[in-house]
N, C-alpha and C positions, 0 to 999 in steps of 0.2 A: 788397074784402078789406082787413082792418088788420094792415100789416106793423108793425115794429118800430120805425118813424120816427113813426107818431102819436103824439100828446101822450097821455102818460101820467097816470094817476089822481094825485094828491099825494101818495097813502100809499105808491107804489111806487118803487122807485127802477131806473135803467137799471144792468141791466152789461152791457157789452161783452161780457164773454169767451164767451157763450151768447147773444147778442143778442135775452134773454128777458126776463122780471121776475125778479126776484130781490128777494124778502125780505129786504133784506138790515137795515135797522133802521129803522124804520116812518116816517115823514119828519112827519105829523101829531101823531102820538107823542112825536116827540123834539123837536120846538117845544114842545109844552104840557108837555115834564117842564122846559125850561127856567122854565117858567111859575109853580111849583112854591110858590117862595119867598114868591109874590105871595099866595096863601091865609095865610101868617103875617102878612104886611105889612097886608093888610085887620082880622086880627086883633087887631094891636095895638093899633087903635084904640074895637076896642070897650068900653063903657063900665061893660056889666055883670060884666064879669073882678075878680077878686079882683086885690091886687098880687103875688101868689105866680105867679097863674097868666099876668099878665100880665111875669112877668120870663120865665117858662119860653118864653113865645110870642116873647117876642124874642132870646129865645138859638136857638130853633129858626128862626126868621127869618134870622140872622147864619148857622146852619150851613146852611141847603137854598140861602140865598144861594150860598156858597162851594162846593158841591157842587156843586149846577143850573147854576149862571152863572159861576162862573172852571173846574172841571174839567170839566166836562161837555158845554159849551157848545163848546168851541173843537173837541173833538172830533167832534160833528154840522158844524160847520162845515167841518173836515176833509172829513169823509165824503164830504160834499155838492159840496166842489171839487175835490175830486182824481174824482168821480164826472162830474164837466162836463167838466173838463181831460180826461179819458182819452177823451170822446165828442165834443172839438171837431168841430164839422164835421159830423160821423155825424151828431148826435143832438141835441147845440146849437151854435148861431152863439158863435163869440166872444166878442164884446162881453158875452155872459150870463158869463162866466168873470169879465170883468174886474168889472162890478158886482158878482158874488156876492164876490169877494175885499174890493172896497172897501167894500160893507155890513157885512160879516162883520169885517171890522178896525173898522170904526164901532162896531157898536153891541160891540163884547168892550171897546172900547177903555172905551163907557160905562159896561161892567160893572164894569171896573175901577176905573172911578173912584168909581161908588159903594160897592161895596166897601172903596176906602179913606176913604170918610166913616163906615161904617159901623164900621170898625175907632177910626176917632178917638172915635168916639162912646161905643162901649163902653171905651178910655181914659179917656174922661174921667170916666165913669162909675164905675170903678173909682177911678177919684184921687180921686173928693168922696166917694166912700163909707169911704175912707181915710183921710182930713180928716176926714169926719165920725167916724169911730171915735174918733180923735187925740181930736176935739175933747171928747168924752163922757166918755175917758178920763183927760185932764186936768181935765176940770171934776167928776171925782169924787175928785180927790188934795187 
């Protein structure tokens, strides 16, 4: 017989309070919506894009970044340790608590950090296109 202490499918998550499945937000689902940004990242490198099309890909990049990976992300993370934390013991050992916290602070930690290259980049972006304006402008006076 499979009580409620087998290991469970990846898409399912444990609750407690019915010591059943619970649908509660799909755990394969919500890694790959993290994932999200990376279909623009691949894009911007393609070759045959106009440069119209290739500004819009990187603005849609810099938002599903910011979406997917600083709001969204920390939240599945949430989910997913307060979901271990509530089944210490019942359902997981320990030590999975403490790695899923210290993972979970890793890599958002990386998220942030590229996020804020991402933001210098689009500054600077704006300041030469600004200069450049300047410059046009005064070399037409």
């Amino acid at each position: 017989m499979i009580g409620y202490k087998t290991i469970y499918p990846a898409f399912f998550l444990y609750s407690k309070p019915n010591r059943a499945f619970h649908f509660r937000f799909p755990y394969l689902l919500s890694i790959n919506a993290i994932k999200v940004s990376t279909i623009f990242l691949a894009l911007m490198y393609a070759e045959f894009l106009t440069p119209t099309t290739q500004l819009i890909i990187q603005g849609l990049f810099a938002v599903s970044f910011f979406i997917c990976r600083i709001l969204l992300s920390p939240y599945i993370y949430y989910e997913i340790i307060t979901i271990i934390y509530s089944n210490i013991g019942d359902c997981f050992p320990r030590y999975l608590f403490y790695i899923t916290m210290l993972s979970a602070l890793f890599f958002h930690s990386l998220n942030v950090f590229w996020f804020l290259k991402i933001i210098k980049k689009i500054k600077r972006e704006l300041v030469s296109k600004e200069v450049e304006a300047q410059i046009d402008s005064s070399s037409d006076d």
